[in-house]
Backbone as CSV, one residue per row, in Angstrom:
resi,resn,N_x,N_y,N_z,CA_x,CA_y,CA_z,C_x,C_y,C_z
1,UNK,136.846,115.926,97.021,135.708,115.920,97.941,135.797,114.692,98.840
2,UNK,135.609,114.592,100.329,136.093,113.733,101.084,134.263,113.338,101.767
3,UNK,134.393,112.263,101.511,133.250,111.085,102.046,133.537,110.061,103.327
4,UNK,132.897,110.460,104.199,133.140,109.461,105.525,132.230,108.288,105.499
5,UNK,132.790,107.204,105.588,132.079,106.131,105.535,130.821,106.004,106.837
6,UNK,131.393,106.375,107.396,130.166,106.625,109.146,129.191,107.543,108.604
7,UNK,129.576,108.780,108.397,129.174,110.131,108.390,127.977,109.517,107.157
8,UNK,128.413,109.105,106.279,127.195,108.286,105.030,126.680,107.327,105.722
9,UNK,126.595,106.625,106.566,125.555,105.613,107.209,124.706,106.590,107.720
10,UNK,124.940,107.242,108.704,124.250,108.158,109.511,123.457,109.344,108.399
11,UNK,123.711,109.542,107.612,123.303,110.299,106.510,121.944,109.194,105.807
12,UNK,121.949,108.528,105.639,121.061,106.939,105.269,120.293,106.794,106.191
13,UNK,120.519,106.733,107.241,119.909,106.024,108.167,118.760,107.136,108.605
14,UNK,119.026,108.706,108.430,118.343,109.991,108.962,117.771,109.888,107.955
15,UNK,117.875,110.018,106.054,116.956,110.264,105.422,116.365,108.923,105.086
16,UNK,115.875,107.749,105.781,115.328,107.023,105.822,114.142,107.014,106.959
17,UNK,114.334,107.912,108.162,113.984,107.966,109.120,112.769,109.164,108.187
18,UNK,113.365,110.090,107.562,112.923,111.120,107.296,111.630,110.863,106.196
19,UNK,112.197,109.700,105.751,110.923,109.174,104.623,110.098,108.753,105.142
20,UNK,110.226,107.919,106.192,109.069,107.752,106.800,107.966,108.944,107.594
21,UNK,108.497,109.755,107.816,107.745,111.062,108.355,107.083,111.108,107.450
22,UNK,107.800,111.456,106.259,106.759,112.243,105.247,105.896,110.955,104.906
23,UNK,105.922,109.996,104.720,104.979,108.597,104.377,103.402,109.191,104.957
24,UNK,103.713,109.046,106.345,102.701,109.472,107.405,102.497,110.629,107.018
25,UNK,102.983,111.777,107.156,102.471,113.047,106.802,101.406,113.417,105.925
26,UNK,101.918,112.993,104.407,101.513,113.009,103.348,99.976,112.145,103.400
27,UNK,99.385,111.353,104.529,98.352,111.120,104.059,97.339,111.838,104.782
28,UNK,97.999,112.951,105.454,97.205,113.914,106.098,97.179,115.286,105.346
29,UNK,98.118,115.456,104.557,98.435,116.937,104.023,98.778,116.317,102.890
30,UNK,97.721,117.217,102.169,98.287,117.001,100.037,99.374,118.107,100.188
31,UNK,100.168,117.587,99.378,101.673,118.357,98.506,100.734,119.303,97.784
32,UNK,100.732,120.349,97.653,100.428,121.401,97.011,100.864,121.523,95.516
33,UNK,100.686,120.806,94.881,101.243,120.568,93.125,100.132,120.269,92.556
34,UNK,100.132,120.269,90.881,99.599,119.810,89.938,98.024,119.788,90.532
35,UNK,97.124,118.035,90.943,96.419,117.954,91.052,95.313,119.122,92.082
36,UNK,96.455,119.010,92.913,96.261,119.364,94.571,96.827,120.691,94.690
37,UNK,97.189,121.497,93.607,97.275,122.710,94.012,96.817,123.743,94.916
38,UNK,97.421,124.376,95.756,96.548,125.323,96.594,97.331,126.273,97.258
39,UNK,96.471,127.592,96.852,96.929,128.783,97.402,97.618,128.750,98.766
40,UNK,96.970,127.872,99.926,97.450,127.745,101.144,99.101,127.600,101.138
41,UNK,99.654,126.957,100.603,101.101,126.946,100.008,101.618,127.814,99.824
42,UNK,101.157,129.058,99.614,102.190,130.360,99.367,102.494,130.291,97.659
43,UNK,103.320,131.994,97.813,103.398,132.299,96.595,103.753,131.396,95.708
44,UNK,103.582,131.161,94.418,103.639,130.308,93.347,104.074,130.382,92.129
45,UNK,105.007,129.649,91.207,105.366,130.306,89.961,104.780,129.323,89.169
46,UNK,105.051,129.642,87.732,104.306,128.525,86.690,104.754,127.165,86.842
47,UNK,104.308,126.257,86.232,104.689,124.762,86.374,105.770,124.417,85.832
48,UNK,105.966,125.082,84.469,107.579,124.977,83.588,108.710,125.654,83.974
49,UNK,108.612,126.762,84.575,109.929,127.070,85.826,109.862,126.243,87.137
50,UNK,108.772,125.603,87.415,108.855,125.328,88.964,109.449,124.045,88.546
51,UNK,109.393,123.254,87.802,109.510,122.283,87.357,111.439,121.884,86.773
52,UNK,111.629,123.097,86.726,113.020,123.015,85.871,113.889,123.113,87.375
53,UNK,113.642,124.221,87.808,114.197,124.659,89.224,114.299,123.835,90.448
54,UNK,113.067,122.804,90.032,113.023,121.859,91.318,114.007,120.211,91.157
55,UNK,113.918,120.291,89.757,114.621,119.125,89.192,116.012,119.103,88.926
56,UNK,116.458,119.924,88.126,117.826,119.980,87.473,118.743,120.143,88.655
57,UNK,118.965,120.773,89.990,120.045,120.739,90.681,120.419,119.267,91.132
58,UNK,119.345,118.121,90.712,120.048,116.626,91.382,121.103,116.368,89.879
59,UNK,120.722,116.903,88.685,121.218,116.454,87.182,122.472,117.236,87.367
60,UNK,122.685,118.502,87.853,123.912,119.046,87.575,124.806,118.886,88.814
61,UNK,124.124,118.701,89.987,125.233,118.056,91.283,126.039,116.596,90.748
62,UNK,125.084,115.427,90.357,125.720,114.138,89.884,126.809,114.620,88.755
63,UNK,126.582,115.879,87.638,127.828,116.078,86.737,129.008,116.358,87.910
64,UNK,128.636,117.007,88.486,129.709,117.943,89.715,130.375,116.507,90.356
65,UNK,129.744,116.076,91.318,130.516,114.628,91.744,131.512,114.106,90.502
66,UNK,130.733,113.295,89.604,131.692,113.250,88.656,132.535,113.568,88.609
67,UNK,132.721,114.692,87.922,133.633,115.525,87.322,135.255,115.475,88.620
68,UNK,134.440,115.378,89.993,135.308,115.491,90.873,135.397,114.612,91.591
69,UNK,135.744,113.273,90.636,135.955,111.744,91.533,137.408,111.705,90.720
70,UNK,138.186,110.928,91.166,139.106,109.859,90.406,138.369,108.917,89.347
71,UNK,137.443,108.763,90.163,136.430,107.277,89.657,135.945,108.418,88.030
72,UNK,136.183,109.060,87.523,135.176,109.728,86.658,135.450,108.853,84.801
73,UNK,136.177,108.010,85.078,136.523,106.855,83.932,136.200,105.174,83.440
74,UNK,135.661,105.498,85.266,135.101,103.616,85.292,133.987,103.570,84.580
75,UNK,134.233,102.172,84.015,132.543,101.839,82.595,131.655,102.002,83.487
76,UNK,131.513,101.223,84.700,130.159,101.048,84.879,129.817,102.638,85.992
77,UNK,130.281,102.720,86.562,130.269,103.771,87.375,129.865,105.117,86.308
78,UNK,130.115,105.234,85.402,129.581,106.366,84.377,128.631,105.450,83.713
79,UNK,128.517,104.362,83.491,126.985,103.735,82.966,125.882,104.316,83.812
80,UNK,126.108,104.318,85.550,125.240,104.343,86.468,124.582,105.613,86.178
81,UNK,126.045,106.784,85.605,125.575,108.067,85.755,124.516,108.765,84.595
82,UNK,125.174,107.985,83.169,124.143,107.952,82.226,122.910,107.282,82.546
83,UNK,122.322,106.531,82.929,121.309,106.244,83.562,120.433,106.703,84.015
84,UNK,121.168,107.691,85.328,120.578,108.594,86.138,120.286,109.466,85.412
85,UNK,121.330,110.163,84.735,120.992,111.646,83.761,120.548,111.205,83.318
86,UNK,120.182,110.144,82.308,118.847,110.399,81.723,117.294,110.664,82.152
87,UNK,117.063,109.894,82.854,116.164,110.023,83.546,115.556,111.898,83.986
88,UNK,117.010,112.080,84.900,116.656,113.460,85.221,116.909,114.594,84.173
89,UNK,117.272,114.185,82.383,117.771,115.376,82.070,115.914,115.546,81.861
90,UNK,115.705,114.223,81.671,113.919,114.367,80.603,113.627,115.292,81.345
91,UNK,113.453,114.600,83.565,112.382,115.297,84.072,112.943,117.252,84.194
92,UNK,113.705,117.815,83.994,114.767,118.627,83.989,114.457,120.041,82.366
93,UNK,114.844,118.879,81.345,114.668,119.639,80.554,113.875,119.631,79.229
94,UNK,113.112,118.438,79.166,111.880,117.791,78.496,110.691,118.085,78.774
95,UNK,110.528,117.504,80.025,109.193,117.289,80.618,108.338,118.647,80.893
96,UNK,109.327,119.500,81.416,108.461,121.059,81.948,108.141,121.752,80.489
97,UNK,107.987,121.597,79.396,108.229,122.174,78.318,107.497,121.201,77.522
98,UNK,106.785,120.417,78.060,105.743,119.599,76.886,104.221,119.887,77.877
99,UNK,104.523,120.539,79.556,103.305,120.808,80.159,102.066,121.890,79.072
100,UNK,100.990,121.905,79.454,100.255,122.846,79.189,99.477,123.388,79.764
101,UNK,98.892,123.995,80.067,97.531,124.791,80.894,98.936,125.748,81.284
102,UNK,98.480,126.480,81.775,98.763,128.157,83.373,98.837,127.336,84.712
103,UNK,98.976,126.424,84.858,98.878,125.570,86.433,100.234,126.321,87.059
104,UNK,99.970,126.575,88.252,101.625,127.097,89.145,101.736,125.881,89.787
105,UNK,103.561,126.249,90.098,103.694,125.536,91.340,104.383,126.147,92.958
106,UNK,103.714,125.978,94.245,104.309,126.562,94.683,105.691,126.695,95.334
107,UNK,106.502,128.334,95.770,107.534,127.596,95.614,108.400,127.246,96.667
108,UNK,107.421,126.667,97.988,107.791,125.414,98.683,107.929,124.835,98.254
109,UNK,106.931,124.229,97.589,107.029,123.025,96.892,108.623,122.683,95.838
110,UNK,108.482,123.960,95.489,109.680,123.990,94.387,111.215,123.797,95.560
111,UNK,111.101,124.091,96.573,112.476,124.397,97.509,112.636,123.045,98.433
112,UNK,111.613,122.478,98.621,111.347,120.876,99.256,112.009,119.784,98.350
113,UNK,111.488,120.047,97.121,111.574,119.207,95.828,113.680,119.435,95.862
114,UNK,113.588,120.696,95.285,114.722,121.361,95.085,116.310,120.897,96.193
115,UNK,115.364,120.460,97.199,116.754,120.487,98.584,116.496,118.802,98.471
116,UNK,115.779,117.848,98.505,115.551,116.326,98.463,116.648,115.639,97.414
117,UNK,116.425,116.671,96.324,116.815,116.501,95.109,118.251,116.392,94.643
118,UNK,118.937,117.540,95.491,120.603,117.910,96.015,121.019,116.622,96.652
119,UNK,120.354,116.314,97.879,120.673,115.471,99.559,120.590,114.354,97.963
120,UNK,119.761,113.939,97.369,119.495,112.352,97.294,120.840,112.604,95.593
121,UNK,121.579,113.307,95.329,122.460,113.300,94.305,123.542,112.989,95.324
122,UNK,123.990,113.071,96.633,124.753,113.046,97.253,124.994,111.620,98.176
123,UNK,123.981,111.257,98.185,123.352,109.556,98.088,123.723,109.129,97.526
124,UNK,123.517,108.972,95.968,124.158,108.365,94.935,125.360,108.810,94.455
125,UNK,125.558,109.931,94.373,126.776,110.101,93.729,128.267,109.805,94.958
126,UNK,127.783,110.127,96.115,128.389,110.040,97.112,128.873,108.061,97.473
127,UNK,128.243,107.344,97.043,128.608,106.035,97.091,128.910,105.656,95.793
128,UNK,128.858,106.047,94.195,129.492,105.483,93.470,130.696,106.150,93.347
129,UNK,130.824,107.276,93.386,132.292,107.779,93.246,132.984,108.488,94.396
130,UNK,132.722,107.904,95.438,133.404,107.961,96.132,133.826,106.885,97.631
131,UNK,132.576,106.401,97.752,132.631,104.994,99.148,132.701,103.718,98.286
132,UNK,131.728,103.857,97.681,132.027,101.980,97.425,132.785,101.303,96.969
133,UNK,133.633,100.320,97.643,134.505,99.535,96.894,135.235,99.682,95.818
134,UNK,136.776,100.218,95.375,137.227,99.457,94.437,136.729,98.798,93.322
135,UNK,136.735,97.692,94.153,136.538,96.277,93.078,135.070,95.840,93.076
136,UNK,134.196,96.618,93.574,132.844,96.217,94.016,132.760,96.767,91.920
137,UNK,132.366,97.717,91.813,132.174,97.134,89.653,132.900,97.153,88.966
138,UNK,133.387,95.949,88.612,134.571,95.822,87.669,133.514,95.407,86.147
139,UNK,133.744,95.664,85.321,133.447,95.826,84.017,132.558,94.571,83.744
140,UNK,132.766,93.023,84.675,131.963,92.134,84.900,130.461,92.213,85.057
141,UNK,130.680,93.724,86.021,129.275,93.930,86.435,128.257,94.040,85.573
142,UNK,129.210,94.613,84.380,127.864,94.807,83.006,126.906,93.296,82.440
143,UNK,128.063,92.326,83.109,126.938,90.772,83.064,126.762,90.448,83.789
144,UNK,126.163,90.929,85.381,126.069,90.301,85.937,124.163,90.524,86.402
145,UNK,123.367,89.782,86.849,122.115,89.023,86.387,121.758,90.443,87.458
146,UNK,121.980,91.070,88.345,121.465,91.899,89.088,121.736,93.272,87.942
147,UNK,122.754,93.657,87.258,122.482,94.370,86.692,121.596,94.398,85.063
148,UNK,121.369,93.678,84.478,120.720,92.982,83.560,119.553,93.353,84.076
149,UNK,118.888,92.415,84.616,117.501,92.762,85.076,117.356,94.393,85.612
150,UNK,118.101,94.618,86.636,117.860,96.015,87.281,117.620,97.336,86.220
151,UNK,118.461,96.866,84.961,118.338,98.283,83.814,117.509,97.646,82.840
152,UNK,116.734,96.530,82.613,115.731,96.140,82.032,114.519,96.646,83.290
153,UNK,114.290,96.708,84.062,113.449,97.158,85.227,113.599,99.140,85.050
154,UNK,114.203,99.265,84.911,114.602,100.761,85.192,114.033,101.499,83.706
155,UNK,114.717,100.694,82.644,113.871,101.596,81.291,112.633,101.250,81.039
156,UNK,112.185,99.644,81.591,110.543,99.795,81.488,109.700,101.185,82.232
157,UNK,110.514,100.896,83.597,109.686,102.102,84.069,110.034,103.160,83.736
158,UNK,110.803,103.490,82.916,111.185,104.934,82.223,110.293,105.219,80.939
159,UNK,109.727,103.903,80.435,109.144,104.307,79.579,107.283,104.525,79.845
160,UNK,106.831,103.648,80.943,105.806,103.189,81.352,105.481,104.723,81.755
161,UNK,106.814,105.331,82.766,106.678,106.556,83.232,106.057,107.736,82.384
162,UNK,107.209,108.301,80.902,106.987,108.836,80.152,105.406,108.899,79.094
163,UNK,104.888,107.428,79.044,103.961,106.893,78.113,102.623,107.464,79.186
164,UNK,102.786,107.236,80.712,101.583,107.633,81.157,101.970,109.560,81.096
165,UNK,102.537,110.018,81.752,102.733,111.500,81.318,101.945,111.705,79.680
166,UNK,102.485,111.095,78.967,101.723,111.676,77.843,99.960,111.498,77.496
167,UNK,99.689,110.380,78.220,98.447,110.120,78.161,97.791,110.834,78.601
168,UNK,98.075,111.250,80.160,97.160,112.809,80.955,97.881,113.963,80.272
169,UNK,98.411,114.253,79.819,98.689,114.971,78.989,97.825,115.834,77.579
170,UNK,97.501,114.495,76.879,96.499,114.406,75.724,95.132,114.013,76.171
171,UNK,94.853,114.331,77.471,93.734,114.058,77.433,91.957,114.925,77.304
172,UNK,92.772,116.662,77.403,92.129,117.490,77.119,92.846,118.062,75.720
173,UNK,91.750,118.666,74.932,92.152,119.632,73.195,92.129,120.871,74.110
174,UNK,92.682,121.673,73.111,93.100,122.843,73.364,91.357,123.763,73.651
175,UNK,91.904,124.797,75.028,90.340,125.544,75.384,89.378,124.044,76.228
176,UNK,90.084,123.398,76.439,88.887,122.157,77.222,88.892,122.021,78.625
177,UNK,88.338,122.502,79.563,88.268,122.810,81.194,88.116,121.166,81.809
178,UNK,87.519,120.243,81.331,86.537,119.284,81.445,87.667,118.157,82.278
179,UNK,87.243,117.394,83.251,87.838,116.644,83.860,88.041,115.178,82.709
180,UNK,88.939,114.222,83.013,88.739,112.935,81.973,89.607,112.198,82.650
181,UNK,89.426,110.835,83.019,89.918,109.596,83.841,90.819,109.012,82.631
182,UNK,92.284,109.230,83.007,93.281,108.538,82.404,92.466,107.442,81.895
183,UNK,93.223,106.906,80.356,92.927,105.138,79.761,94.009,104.801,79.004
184,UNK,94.422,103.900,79.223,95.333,102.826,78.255,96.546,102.743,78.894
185,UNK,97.376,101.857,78.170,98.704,101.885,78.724,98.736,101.438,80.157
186,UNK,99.333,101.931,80.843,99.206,100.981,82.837,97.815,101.754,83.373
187,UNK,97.232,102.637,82.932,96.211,103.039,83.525,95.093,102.030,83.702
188,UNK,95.395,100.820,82.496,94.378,99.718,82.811,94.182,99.256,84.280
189,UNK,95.711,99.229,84.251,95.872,98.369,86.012,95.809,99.242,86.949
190,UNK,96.423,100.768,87.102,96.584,101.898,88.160,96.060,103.103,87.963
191,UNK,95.818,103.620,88.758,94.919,104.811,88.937,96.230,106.234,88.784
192,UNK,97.353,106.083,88.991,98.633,106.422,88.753,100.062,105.733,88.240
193,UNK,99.767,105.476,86.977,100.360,104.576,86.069,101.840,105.270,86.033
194,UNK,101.707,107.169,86.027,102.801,108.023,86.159,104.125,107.297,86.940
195,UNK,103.132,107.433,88.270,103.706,107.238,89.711,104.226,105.764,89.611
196,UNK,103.903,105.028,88.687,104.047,103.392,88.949,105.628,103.308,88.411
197,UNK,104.908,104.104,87.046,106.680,103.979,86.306,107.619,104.473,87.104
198,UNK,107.666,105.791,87.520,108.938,106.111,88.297,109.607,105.337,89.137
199,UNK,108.159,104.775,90.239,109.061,103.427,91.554,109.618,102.705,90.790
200,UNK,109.052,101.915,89.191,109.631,100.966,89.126,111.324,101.109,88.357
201,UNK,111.198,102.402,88.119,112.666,102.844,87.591,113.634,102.710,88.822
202,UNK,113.180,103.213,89.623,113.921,103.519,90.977,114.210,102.510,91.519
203,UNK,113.246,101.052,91.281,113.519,99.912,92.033,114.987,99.145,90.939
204,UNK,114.363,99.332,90.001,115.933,98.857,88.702,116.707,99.449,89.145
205,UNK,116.925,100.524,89.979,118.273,101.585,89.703,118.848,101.165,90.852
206,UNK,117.957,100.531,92.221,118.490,100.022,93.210,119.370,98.830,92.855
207,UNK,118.715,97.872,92.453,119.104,96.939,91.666,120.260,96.667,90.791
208,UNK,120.488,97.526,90.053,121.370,97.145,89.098,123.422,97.890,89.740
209,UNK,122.635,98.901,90.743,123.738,99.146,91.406,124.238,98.468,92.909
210,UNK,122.978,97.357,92.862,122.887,96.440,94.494,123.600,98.070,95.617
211,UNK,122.572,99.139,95.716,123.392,99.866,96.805,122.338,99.971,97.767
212,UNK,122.902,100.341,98.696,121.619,101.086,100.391,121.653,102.309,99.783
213,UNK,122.060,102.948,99.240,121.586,104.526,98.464,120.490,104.136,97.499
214,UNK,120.717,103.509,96.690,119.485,103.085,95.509,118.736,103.048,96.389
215,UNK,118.348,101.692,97.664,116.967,101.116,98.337,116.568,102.363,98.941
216,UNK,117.280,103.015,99.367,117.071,104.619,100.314,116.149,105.024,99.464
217,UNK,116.432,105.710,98.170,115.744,106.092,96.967,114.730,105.900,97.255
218,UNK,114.796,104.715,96.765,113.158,103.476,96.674,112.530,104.318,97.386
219,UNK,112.787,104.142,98.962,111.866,104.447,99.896,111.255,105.575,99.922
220,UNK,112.658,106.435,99.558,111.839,107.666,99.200,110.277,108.230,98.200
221,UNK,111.041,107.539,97.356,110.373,107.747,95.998,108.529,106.810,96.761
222,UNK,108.772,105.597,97.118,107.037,105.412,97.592,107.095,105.946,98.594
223,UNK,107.572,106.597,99.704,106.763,107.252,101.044,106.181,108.634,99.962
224,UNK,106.699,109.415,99.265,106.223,110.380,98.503,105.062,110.282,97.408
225,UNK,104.954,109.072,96.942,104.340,108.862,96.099,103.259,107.858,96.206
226,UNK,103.261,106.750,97.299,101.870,106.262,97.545,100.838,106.678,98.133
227,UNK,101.029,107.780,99.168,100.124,108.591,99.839,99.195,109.466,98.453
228,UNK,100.149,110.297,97.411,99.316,111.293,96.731,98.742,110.192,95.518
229,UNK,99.151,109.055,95.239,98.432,108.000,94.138,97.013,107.361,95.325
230,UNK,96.999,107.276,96.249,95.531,107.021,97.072,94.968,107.844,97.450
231,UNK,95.223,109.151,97.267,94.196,110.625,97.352,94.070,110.825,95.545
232,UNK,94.615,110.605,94.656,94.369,110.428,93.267,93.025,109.174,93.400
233,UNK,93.506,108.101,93.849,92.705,107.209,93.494,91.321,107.201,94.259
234,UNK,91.035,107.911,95.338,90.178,108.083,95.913,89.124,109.438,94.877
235,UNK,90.230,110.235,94.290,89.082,111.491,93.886,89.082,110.605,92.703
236,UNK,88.857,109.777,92.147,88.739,109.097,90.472,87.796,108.429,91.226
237,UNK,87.392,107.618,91.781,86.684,106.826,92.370,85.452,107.676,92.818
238,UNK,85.390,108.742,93.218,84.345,109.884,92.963,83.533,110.394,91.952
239,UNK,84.840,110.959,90.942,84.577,111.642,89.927,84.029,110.815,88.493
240,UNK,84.613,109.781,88.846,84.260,108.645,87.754,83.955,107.741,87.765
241,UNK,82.444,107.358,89.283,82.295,106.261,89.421,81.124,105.199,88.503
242,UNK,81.092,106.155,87.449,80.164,105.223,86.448,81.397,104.756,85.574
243,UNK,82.782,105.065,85.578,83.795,104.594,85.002,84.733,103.778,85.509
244,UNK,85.122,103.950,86.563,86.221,103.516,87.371,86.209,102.069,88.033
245,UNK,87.153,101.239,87.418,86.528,100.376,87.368,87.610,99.536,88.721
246,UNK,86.881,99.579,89.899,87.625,99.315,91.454,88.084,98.007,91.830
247,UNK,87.588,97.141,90.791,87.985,95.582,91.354,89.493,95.284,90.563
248,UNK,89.410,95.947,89.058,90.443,95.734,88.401,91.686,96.984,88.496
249,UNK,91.409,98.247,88.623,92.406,99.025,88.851,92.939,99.448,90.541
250,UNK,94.233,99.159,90.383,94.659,99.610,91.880,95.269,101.152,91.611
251,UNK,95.809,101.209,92.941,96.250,102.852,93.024,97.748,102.998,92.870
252,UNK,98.634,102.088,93.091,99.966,102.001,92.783,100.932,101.278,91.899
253,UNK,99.975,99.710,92.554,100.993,98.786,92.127,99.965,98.003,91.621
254,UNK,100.186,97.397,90.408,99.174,96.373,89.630,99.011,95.290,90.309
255,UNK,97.934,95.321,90.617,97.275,93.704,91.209,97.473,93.588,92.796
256,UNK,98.514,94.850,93.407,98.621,94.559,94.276,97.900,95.462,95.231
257,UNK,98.164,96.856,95.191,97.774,98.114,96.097,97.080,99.236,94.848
């Protein structure tokens, strides 16, 4: 598989351009998922197929790169990839399968998700095994203070991620319609503790691979995700304002936003 070093700037530079659209967009138009579901979106399938379908093609493109680099032997360069797969086998083949309720998703939503998901495996996989440097990770890299921190950054938020999922999760018993304002865990500090963990995985993953594909990520990952955590934090601030407690919880980032 042949990678142009230009052709990948210009590829970066458009879906960076492109994140920012949706940044703006998104605080005019809810994503049609989970919270914000809505018929207006078009036809719809359940949440545990929409969920598998929209995720797994970034988990099985990064095997595919792999598989079809030279590079498919370097330590750290397959560290990067275990990393990644993990992350995406959870959201892939864990996560849709611990949901509950009948919630759909629609399947724009599922084909938006689904095509981001491809483009941004081709991002990453496209600069570790195939553009970057040679000698840019030599086996050093496993001590070196950017990667250290970056995968100490990356499994906090993998776990911060997972730990809030389970909390809205458990927060209705079985047969219970009833609304209930996330508690514990980062929900102390954020109104989307979910959403917190993921950036901060994404910001380790930039990190520990020092790439413009990782920071790309990043960007992605908050133009998508701070818009629908301040329409979250706005309907909690409604729904639970004998609870919600506005001086101490933010909507993204602890202490900060």
């Amino acid at each position: 598989m042949e990678f142009s070093q230009h052709s990948f700037n210009v590829f970066l530079i458009v879906m960076s351009a492109v994140a920012l659209v949706v940044f703006v967009a998104l605080y005019f138009v809810d994503a049609g998922y989970g919270k914000f579901y809505n018929k207006r979106w078009g036809p719809a399938i359940s949440n545990k197929t929409g969920w598998i379908i929209m995720e797994s093609p970034v988990f099985i493109a990064m095997l595919v790169l792999w598989l079809m680099s030279d590079r498919r032997t370097d330590i750290c360069r397959v560290i990067f990839l275990m990393l990644f797969e993990l992350h995406y086998f959870q959201r892939s083949f864990i996560f849709p399968f611990l949901i509950s309720g009948k919630n759909k998703m629609p399947l724009a939503i599922i084909l938006m998700g689904a095509t981001f998901n491809t483009l941004n495996a081709l991002m990453q996989g496209g600069w570790f095994f195939y553009l970057s440097p040679d000698g840019m990770y030599p086996v050093s890299w496993l001590a070196d203070p950017r990667f250290i921190a970056g995968t100490m950054l990356f499994l906090v938020g993998m776990y911060v991620n997972i730990q809030s999922d389970s909390i809205i999760r458990h927060l209705r018993k079985p047969g219970d319609t009833a609304h209930y304002l996330p508690k514990g865990g980062m929900f102390r500090y954020v109104s989307s503790a979910n959403y917190f963990g993921e950036l901060l995985e994404w910001i380790g993953f930039a990190i520990l691979t020092w790439s413009a594909s990782g920071a790309v990520f990043v960007l992605w990952t908050f133009a998508n995700l701070c818009p629908r955590a301040a329409r979250i934090y706005e309907r909690y601030k409604k729904e639970f304002a004998d609870q919600f407690d506005t001086k101490r919880i933010k909507r993204l980032i602890p202490f900060i936003y």
